[in-house]
C-alpha positions as CSV (number, residue, x, y, z in Angstrom):
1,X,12.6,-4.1,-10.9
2,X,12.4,-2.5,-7.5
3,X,10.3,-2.4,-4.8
4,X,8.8,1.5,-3.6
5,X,7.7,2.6,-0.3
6,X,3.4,3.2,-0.5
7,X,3.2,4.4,2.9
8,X,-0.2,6.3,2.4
9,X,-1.4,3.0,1.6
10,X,0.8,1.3,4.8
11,X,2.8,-0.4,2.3
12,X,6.7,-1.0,3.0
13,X,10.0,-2.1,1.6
14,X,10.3,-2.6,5.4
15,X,7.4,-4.9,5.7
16,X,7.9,-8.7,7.2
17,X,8.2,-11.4,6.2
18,X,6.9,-9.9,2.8
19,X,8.2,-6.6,1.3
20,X,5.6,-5.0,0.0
21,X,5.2,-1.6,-2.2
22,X,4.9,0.1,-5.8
23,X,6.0,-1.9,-8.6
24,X,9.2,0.0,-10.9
25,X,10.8,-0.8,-13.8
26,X,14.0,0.5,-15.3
27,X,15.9,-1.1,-17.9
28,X,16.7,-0.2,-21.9
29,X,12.9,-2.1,-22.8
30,X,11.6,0.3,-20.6
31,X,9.4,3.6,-21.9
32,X,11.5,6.7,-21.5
33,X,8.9,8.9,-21.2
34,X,4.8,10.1,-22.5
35,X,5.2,11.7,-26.2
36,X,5.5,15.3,-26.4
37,X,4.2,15.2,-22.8
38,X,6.5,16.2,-20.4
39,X,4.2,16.6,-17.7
40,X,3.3,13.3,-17.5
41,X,6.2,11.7,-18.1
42,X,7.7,13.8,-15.0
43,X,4.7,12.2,-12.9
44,X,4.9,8.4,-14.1
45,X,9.2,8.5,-13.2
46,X,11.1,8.0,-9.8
47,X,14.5,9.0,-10.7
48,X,14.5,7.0,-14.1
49,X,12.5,4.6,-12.6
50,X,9.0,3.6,-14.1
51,X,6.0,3.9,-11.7
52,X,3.3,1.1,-12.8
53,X,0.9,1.7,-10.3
54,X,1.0,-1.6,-9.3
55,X,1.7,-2.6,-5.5
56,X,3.8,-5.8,-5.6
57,X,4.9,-8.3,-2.6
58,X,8.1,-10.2,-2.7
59,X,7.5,-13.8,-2.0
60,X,10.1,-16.3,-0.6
61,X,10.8,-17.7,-4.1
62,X,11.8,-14.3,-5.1
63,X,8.6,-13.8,-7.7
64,X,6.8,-11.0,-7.3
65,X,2.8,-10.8,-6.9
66,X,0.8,-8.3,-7.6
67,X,-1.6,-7.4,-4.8
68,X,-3.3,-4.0,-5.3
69,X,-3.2,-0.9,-7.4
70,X,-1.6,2.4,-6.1
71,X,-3.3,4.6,-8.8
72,X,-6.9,3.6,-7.8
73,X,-6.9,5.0,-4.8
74,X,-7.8,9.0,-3.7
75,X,-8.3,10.9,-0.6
76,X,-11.2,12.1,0.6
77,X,-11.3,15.7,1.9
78,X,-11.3,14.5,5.4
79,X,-8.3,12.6,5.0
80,X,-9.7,9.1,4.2
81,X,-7.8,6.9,1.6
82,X,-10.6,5.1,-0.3
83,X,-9.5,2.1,-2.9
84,X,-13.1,2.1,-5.4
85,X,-12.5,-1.0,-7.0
86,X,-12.3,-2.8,-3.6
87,X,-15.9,-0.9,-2.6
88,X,-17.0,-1.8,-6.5
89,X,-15.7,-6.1,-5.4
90,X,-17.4,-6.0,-2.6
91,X,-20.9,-4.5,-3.5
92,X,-21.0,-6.5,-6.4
93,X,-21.3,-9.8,-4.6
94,X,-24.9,-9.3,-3.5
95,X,-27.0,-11.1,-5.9
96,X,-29.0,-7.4,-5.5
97,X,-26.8,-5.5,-7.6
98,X,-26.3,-6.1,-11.4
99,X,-23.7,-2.9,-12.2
100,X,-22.1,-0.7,-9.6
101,X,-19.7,2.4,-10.0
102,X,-18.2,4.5,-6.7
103,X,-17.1,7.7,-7.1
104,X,-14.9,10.3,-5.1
105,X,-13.8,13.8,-5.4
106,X,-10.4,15.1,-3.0
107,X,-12.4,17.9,-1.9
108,X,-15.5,16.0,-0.7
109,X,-15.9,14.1,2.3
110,X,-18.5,12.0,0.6
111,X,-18.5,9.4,-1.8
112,X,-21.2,8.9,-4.9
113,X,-22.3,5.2,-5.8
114,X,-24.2,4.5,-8.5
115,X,-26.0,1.5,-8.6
116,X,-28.0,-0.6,-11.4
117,X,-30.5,-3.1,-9.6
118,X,-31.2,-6.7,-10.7
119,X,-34.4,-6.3,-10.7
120,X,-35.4,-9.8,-11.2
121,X,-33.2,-11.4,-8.0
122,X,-35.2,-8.2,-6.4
123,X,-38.5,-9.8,-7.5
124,X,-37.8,-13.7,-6.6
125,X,-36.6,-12.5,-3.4
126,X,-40.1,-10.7,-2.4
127,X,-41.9,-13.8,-4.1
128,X,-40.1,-15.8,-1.8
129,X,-40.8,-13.7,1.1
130,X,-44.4,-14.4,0.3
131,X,-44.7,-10.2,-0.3
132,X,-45.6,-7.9,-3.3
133,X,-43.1,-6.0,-5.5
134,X,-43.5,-3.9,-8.5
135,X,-43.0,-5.8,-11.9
136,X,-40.0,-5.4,-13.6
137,X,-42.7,-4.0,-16.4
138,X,-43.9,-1.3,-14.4
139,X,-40.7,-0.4,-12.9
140,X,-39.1,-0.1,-15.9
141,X,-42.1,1.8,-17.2
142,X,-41.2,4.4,-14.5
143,X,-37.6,4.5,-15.1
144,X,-37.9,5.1,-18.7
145,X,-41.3,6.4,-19.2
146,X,-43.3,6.6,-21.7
147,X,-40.8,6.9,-24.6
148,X,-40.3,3.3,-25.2
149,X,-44.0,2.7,-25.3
């Protein structure tokens, strides 16, 4: 197991106290390659190393932890290194939001969310506020229409 420079992601071998970088394996347990693929086995290999996409920090004891993902990450066509999980974590702690899903594309400078709202938290919220909100009933009524009717 080694220990890859990430410095897109400002993660080092370098790195103090704790090295930090892309997780790779190497070792006769170790995959040699995609099937009949040798695109993609060219892509997931450093030198006959394994690339796992995961970003791993050495600690004191010698274990390693895992601490990120290097493979959900893209750039934005500004330049902009965006991690969608992290966005996704962070989103989904308001009691607002029951699904969320972030999307990017290189060659946008924008990013698409797509968001499914708890609709009930939604309503108790207004309730509590002492101000009127659509029903669930209706809204749902309006999303779906009359199909399910």
């Amino acid at each position: 197991m080694r220990l890859a420079d990430l410095a897109d992601m400002n993660y080092m071998t370098s790195d103090k106290p704790y090295p930090r970088g892309e997780i790779q394996l190497k070792g006769p347990s170790v995959t040699t390659g995609y099937f009949k693929d040798a695109k993609r086995s060219a892509e997931a290999f450093d030198n006959g190393w394994l690339k796992t996409g995961d970003v791993g920090m050495i600690l004191p004891n010698g274990s390693v932890k895992i601490i990120d993902r290097a493979k959900n990450i893209f750039k934005l066509s500004q330049g902009e290194y965006i991690a969608p999980d992290k966005l996704e974590g962070a989103y989904s702690l308001s009691p607002f939001i029951q699904e969320i899903f972030v999307h990017g594309d290189s060659l946008e400078s924008t990013l698409v969310c797509i968001v499914v709202p708890d609709f009930e938290a939604i309503e108790a919220y207004y309730k509590k506020l002492g101000k009127s909100f659509l029903s669930i009933k209706i809204l749902t009524f309006l999303l779906k229409g009359k199909r399910d009717s």
